[in-house]
Backbone bond lengths (Angstrom), bond angles and torsions (degrees), N, CA, C in turn:
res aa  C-N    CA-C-N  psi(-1)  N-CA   C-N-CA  omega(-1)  CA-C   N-CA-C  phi
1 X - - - 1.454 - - 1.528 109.37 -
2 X 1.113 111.11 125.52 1.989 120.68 170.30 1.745 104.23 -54.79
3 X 1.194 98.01 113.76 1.622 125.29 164.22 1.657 101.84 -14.31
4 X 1.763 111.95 -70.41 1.190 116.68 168.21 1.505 131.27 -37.42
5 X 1.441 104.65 -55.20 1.725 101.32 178.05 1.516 111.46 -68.80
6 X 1.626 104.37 -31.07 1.998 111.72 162.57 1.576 107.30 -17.15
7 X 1.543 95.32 -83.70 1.489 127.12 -179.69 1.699 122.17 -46.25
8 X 1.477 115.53 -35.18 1.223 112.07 177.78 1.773 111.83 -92.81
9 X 1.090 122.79 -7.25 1.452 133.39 179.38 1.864 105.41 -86.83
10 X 1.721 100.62 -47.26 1.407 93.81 173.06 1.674 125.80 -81.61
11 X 1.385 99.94 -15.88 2.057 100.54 158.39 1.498 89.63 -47.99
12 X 1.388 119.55 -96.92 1.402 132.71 148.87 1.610 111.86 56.79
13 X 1.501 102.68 -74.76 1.601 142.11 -160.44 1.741 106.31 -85.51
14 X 1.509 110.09 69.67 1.569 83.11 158.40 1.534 145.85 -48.55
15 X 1.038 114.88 -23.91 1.771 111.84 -177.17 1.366 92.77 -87.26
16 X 1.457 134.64 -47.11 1.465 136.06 -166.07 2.041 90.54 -58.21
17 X 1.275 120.35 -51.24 1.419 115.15 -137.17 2.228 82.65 -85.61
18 X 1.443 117.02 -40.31 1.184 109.89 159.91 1.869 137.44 -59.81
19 X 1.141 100.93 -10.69 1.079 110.09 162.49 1.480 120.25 -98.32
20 X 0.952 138.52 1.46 1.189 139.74 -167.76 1.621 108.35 -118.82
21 X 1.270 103.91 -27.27 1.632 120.21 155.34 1.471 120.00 -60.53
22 X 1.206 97.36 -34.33 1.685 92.57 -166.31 1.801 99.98 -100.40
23 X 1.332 108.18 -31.04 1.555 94.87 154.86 1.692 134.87 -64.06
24 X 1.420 98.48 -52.61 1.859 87.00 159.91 1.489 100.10 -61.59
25 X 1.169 152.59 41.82 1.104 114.18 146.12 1.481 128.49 -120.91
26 X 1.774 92.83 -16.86 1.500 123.09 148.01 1.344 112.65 -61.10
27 X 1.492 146.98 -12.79 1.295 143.28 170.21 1.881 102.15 -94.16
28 X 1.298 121.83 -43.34 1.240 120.02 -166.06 1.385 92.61 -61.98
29 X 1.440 128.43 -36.95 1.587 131.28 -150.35 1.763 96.00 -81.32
30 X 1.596 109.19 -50.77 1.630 93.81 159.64 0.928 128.06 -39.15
31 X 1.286 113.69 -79.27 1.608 119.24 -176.09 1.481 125.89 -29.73
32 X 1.272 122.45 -40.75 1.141 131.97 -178.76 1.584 125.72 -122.19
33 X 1.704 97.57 40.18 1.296 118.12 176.91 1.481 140.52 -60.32
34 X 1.697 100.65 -25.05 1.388 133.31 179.28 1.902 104.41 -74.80
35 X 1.590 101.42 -44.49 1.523 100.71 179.17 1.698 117.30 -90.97
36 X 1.051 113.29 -21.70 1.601 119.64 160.17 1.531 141.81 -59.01
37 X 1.536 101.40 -44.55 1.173 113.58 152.86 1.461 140.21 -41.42
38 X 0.888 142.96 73.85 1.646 119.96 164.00 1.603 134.05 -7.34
39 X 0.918 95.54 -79.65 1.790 109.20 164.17 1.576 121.57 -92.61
40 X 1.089 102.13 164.49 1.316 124.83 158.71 2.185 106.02 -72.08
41 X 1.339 101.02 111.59 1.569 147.39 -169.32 2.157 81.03 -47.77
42 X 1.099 112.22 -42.17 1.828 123.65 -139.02 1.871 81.37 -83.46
43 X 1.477 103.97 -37.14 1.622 107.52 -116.86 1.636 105.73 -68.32
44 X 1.273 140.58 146.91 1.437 120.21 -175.26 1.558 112.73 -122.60
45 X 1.116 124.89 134.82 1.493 132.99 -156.07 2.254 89.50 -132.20
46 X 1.481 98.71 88.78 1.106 84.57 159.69 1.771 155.20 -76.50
47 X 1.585 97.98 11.29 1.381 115.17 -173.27 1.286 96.25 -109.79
48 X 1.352 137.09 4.94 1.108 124.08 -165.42 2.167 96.59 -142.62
49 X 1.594 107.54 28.41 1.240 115.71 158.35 1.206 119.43 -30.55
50 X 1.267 138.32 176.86 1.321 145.99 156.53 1.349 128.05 13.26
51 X 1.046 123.62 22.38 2.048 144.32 163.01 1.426 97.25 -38.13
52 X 1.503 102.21 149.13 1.534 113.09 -177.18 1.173 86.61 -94.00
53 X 1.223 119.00 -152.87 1.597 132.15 177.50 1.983 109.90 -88.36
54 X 0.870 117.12 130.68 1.182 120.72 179.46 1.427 108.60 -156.07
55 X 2.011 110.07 -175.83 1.317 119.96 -165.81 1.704 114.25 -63.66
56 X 1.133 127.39 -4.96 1.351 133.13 164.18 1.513 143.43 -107.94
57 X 1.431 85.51 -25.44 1.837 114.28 168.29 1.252 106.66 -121.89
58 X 1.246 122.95 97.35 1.364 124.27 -143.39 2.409 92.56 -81.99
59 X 1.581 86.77 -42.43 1.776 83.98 -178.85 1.727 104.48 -115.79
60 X 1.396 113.19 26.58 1.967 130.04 139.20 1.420 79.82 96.75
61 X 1.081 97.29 -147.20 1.882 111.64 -154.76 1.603 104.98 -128.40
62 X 0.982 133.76 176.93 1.566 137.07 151.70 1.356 114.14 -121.31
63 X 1.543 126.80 175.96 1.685 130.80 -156.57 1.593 102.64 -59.58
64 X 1.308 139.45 -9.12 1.210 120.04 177.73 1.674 106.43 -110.31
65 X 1.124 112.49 17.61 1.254 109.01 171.01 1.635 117.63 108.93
66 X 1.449 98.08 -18.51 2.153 110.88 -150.15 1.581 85.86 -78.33
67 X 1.173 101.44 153.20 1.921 137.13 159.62 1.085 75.51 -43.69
68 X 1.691 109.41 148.93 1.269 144.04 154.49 1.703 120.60 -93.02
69 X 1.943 106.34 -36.25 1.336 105.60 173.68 1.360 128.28 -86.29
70 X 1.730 97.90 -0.10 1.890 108.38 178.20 1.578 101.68 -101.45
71 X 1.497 113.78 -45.52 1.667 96.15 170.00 1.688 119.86 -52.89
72 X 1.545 117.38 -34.90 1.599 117.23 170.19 0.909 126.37 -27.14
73 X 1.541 103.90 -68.28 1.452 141.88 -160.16 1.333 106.38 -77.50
74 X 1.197 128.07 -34.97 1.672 132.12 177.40 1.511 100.13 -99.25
75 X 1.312 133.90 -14.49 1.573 116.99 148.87 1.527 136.34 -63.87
76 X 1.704 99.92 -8.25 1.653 109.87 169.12 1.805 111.49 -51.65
77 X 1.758 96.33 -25.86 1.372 86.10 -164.21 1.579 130.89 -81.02
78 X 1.649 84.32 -41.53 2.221 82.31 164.28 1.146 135.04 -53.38
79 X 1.458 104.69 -49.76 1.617 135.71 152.97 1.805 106.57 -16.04
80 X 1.728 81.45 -93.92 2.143 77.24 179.96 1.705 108.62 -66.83
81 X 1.024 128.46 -13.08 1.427 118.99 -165.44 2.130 88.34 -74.72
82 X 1.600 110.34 -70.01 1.248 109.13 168.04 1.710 119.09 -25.53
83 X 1.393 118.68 -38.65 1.242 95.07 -172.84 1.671 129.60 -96.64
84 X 1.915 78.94 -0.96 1.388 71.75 170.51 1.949 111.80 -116.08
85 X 1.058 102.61 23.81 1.474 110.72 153.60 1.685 122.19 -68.37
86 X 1.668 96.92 -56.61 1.291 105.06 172.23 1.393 118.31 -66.02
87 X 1.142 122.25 -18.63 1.661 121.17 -173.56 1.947 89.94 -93.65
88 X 1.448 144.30 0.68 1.054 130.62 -161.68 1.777 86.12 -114.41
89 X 1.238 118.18 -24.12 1.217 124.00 -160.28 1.716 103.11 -99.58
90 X 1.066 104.33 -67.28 1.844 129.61 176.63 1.758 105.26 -45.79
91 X 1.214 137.79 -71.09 1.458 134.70 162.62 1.365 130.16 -29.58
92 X 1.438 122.66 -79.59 1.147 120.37 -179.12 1.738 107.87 -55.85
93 X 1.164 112.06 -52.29 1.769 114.29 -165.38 1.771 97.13 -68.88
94 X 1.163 130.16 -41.46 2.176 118.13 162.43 1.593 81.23 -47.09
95 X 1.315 126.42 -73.78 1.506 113.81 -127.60 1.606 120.87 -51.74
96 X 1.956 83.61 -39.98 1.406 84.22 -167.16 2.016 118.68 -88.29
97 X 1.724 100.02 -2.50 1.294 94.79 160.49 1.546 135.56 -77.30
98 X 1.604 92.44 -16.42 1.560 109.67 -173.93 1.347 97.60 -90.10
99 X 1.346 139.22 -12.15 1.653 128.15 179.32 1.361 108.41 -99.04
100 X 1.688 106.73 -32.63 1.826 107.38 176.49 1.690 97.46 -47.99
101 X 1.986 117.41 -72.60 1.310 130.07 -166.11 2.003 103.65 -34.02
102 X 1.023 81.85 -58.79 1.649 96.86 -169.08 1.403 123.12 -31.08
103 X 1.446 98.96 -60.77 1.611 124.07 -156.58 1.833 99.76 -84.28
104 X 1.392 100.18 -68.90 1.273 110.25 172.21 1.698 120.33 -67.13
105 X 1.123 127.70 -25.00 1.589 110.50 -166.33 1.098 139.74 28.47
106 X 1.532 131.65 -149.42 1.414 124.11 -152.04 1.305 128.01 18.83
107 X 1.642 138.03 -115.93 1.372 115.34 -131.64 1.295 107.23 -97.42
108 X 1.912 98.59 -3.52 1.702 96.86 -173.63 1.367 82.11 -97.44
109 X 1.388 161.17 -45.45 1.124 149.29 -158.37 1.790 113.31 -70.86
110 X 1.214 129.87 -20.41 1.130 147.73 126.32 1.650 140.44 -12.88
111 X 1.764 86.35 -75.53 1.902 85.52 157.46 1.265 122.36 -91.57
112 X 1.793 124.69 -15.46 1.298 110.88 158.34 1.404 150.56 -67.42
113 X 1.785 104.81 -15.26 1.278 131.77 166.65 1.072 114.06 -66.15
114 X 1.590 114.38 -43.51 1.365 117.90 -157.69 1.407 107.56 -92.79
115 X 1.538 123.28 -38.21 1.599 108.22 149.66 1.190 134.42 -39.59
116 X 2.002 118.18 -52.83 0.911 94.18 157.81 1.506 159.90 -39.14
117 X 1.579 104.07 -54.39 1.725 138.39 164.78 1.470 84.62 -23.26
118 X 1.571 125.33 -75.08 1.024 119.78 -165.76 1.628 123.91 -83.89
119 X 0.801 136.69 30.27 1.470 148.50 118.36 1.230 126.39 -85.06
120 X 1.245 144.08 27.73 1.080 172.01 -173.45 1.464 119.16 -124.10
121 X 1.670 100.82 -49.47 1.618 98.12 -175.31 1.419 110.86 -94.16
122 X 1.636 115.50 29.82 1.519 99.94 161.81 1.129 107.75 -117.34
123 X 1.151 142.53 -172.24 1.062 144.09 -150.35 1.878 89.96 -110.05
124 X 1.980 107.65 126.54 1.277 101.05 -173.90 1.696 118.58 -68.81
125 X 1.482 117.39 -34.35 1.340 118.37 177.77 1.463 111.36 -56.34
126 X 1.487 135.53 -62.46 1.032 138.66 -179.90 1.306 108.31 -43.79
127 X 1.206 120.50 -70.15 1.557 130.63 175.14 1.285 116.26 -43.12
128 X 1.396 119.95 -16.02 1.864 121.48 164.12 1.065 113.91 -60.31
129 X 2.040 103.25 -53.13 1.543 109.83 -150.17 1.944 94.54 -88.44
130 X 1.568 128.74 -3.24 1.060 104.77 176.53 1.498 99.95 -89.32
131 X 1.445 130.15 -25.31 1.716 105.36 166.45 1.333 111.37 -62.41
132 X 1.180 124.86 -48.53 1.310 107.87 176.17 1.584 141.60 -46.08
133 X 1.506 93.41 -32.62 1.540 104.77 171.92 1.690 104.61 -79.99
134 X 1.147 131.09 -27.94 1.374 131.00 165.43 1.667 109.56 -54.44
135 X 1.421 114.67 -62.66 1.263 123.13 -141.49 1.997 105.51 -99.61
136 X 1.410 94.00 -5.62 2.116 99.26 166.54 1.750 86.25 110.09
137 X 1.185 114.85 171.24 0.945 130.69 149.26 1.778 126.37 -73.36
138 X 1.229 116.70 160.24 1.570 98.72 175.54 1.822 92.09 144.84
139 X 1.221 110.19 143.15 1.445 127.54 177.40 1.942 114.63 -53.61
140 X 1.142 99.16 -23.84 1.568 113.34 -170.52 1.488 102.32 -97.62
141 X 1.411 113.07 -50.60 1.955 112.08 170.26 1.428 105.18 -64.97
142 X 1.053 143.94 -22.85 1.583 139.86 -166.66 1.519 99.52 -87.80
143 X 1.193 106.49 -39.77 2.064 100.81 -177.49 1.582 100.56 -81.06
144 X 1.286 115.70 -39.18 1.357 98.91 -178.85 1.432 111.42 -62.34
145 X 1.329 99.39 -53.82 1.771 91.04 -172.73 1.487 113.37 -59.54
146 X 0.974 128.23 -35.36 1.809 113.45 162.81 1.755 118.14 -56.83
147 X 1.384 88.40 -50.36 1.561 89.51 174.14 1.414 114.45 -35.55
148 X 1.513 128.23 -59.63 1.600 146.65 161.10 1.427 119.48 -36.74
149 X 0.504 102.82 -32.27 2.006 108.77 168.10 1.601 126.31 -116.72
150 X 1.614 85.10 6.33 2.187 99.89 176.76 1.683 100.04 -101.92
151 X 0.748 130.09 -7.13 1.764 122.38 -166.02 1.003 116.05 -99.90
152 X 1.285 137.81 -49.84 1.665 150.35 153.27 1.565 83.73 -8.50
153 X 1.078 133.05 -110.10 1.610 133.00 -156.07 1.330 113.45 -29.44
154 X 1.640 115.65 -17.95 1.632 100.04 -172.85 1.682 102.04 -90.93
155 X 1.667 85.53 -33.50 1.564 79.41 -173.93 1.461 135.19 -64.01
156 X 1.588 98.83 -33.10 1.633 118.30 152.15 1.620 103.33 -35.26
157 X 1.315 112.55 -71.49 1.902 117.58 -148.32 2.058 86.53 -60.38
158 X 1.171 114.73 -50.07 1.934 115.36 -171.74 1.404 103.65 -50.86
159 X 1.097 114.55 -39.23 1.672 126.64 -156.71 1.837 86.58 -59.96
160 X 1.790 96.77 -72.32 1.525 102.59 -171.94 1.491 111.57 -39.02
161 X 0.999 129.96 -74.03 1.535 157.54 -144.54 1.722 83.80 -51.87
162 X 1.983 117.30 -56.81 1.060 107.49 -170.69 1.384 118.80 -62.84
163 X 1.510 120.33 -56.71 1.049 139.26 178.92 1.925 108.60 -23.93
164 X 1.390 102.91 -45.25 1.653 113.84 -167.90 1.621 102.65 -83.24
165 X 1.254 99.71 -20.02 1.851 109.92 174.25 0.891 127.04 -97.78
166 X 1.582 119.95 -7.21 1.353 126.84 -160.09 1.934 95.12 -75.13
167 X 0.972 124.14 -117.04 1.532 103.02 164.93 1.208 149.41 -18.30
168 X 1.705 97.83 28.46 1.448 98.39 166.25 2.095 119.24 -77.54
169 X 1.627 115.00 -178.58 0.963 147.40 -142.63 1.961 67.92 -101.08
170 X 1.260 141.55 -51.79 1.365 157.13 -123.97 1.689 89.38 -102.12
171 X 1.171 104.34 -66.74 1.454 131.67 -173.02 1.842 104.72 -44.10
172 X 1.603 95.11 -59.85 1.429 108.51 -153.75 1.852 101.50 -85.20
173 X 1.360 102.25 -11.93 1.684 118.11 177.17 1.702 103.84 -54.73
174 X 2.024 88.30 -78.33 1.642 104.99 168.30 1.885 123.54 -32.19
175 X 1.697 108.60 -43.39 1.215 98.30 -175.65 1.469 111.92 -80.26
176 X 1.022 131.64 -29.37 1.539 138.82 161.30 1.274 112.86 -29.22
177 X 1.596 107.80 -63.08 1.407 114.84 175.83 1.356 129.89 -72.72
178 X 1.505 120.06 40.32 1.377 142.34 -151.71 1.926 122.00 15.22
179 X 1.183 116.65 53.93 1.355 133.86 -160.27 2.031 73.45 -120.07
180 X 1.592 104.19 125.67 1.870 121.24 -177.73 1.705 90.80 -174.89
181 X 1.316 65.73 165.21 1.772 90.18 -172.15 1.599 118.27 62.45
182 X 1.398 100.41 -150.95 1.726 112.64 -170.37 1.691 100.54 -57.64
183 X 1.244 118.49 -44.98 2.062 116.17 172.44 1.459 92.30 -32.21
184 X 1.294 128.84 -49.66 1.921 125.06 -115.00 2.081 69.14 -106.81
185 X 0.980 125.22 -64.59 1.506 126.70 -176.56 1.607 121.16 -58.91
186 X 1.260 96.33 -9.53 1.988 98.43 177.26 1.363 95.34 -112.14
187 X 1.041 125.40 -51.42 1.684 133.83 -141.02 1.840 95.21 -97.52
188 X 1.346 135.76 -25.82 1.143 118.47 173.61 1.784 108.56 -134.63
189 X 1.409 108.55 -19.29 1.746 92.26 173.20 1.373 122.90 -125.36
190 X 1.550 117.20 27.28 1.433 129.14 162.77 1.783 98.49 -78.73
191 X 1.583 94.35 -48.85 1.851 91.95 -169.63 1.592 113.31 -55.28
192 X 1.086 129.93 -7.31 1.463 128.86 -147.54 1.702 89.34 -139.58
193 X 1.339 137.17 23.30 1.259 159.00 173.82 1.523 114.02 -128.15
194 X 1.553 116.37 -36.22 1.228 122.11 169.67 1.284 162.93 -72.88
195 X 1.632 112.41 -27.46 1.536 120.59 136.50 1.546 108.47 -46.57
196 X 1.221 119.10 -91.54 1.402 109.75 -151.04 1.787 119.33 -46.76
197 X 1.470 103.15 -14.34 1.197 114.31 -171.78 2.013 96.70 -84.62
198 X 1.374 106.80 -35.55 1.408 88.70 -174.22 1.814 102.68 -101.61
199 X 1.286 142.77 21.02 1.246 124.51 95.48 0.931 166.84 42.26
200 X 1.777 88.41 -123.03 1.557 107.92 158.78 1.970 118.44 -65.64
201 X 1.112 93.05 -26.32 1.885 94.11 -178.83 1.746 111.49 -79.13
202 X 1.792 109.19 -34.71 1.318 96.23 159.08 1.401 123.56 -65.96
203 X 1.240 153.13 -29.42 0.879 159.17 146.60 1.546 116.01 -29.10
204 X 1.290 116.90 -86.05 1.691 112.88 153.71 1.498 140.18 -15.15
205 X 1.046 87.77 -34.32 1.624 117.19 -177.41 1.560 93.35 -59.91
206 X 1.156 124.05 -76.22 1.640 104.89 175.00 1.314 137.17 -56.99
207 X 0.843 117.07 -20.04 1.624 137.03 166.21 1.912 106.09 -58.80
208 X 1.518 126.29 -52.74 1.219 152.98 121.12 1.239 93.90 1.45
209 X 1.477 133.66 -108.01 1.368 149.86 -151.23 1.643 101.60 -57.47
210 X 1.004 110.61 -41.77 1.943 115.12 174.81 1.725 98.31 -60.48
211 X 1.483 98.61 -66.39 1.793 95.26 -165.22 1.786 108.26 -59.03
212 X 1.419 118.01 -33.83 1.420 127.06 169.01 1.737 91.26 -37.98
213 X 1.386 110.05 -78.22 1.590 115.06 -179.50 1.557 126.93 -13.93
214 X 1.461 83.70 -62.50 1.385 102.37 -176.50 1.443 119.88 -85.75
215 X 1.215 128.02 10.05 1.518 128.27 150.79 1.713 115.49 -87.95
216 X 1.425 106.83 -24.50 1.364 117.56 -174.77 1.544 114.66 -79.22
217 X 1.420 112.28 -33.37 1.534 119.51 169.85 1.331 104.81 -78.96
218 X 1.241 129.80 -8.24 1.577 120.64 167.46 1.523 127.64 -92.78
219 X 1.960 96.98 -8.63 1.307 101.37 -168.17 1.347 134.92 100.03
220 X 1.590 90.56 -7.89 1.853 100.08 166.96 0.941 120.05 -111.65
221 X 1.079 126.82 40.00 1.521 133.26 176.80 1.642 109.69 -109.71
222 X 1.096 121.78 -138.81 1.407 128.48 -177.54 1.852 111.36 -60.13
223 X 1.310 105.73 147.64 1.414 89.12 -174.86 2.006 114.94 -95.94
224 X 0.888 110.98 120.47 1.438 123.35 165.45 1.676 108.61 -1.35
225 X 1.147 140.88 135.68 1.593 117.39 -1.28 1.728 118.01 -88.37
226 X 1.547 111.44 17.90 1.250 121.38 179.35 1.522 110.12 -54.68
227 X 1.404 89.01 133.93 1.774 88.28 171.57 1.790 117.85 -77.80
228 X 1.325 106.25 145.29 1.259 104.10 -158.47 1.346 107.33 -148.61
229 X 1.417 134.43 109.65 1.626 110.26 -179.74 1.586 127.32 -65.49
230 X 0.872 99.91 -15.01 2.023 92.71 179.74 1.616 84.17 -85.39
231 X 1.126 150.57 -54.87 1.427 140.58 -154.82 1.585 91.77 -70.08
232 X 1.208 151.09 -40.51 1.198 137.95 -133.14 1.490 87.92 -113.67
233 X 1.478 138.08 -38.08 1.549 135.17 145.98 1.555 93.25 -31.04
234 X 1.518 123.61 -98.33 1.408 116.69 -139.16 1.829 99.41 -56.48
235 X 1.331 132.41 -21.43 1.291 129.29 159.32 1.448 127.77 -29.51
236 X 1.669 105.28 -43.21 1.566 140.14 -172.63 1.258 97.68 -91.90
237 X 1.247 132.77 -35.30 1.912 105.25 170.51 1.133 121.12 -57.66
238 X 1.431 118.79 -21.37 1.784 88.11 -162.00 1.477 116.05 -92.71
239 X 1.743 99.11 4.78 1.636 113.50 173.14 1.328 117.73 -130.31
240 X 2.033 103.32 25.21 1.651 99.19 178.37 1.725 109.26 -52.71
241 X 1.271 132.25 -16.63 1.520 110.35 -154.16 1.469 104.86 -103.40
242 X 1.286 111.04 -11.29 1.461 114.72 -173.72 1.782 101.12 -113.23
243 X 1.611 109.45 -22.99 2.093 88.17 -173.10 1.784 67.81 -149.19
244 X 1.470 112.01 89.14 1.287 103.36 172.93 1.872 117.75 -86.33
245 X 1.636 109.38 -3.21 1.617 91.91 179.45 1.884 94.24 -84.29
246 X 1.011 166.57 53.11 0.962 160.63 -176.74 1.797 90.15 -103.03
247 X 1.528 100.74 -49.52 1.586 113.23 -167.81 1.596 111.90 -97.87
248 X 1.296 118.45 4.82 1.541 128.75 -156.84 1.534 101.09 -126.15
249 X 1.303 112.60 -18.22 1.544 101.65 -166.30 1.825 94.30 -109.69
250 X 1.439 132.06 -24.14 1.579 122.02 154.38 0.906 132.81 -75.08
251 X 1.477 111.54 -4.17 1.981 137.39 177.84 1.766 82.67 -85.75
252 X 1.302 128.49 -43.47 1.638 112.58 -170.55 1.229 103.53 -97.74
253 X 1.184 124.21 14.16 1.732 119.46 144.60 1.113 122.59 -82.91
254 X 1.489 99.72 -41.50 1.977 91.84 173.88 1.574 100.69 -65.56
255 X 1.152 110.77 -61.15 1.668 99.82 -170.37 1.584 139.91 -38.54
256 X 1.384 88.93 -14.71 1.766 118.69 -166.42 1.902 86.11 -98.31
257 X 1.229 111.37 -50.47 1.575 111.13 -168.93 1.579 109.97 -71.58
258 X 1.467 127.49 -39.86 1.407 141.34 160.33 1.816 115.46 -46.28
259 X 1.116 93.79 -50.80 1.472 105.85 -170.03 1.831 95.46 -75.66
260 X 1.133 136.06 -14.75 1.574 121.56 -167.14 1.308 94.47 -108.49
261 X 1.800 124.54 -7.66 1.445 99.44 -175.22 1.900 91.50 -109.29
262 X 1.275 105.14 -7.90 1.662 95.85 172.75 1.850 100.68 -70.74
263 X 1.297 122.62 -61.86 1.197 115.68 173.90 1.353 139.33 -54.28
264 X 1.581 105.15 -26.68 1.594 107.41 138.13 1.868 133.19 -41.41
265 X 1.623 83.55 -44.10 1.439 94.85 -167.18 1.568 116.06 -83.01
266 X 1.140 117.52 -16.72 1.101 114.36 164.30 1.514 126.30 -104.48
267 X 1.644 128.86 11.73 1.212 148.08 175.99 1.633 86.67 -81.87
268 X 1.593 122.64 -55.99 1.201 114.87 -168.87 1.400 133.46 -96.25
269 X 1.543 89.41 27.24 1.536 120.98 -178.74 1.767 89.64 -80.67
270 X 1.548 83.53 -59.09 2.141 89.48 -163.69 1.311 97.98 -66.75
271 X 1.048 127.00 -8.19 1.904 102.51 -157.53 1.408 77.63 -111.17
272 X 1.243 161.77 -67.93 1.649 152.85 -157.37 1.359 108.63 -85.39
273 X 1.472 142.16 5.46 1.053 123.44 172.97 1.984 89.82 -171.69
274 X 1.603 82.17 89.23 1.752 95.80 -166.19 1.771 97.86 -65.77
275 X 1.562 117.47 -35.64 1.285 131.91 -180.00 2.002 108.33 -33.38
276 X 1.049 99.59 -31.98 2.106 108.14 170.89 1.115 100.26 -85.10
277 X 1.279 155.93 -14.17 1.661 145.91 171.92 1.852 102.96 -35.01
């Protein structure tokens, strides 16, 4: 598809063009986390523990005293940094197992399926937190280990797509015209693997930002004193009933961050694969 008609289909796309707003705006808020902030994210003010929201702490404090709207705001960063580890890691490595299986078949399409298959049949959350519990805690083991149990699905969706293309009219044109090997697998059947594949990964992407969550409220996520929203939730349990936004107001960051890549993800459902309208 021409870049241009890209662009005029996703004006086009309310949920795509609202989601894509609210992600640049979760990236602008990284980026410029140092000048947004009020405080220092670290800093601890013990007289000023558990504060509701008021004229100085605009969304109150948590048990060690810290800003609530500078730890937020500097939790944009693991968050998107994590997701786009896993999207640097998770894409290419589905793609290129699902185009090897595809194109070529037999004995390598065989043991690559069947590894996959079996990364597949465990359960992907669990299967995060046992690399993680293998591999330490830390911002870099948490994307990989999702990354490791996120790819199987792409490589599945490439595999199909090729398999149904492999004998095409398109396919068999290119090989005529002596276009083989890695040219013939980058240059004409990665492109025709890649919408639906990026998609399905926007879509994921929130799913991503939840399980990110949920390694961080366990403690395997980023390491302390980094601000972090799953750490700064499980921070907020042990005083949800008495200062419950402590745990309610990084629960509406994920929700705000989940919700812009589902509406991303389905804006670029309609515009790359009009066939779901």
């Amino acid at each position: 598809m021409p870049f241009y008609l890209f662009l005029r289909r996703l004006r086009r796309s309310p949920a795509a063009f609202c989601g894509l707003v609210a992600i640049a705006l979760l990236v602008l808020i990284a980026l410029f986390a140092p000048w947004l902030a009020p405080l220092d994210p670290n800093w601890q003010d013990a007289a000023a523990r558990l504060q509701a929201p008021n004229s100085q702490h605009w969304l109150g404090t948590d048990s060690y005293g810290r800003d609530m709207l500078s730890r937020l705001i500097y939790g944009t960063r693991p968050a998107l940094g994590l997701v786009a580890l896993v999207t640097v890691i998770t894409l290419p490595a589905g793609l290129l197992v699902g185009i090897l299986s595809g194109y070529y078949g037999g004995w390598l399409e065989r043991i690559l399926m069947r590894f996959t298959d079996v990364v597949m049949s465990m359960p992907r959350l669990i299967l995060a937190f046992a690399f993680v519990a293998m591999l330490g805690p830390g911002l870099v083991n948490g994307a990989l280990a999702l990354a490791l149990t996120t790819w199987p699905a792409y490589a599945r969706q490439a595999r199909s797509e090729i398999q149904r293309l492999r004998h095409s009219d398109y396919l068999a044109a290119a090989e005529m015209m002596g276009i083989r090997g890695p040219r013939l697998l980058v240059g004409h059947i990665l492109p025709l693997c890649l919408p639906s594949a990026i998609v399905r990964l926007a879509l994921d992407l929130a799913g991503i930002i939840l399980a990110a969550a949920g390694l961080g409220f366990l403690g395997l996520g980023a390491r302390p004193p980094m601000a972090e929203w799953g750490a700064m939730i499980a921070d907020g349990m042990q005083v949800i009933f008495d200062q419950w936004w402590i745990a309610a107001i990084p629960g509406g960051a994920i929700l705000f961050a989940s919700l812009a890549f589902n509406l991303l993800g389905d804006g670029l459902r309609d515009v790359l694969e009009p066939q779901h309208d």
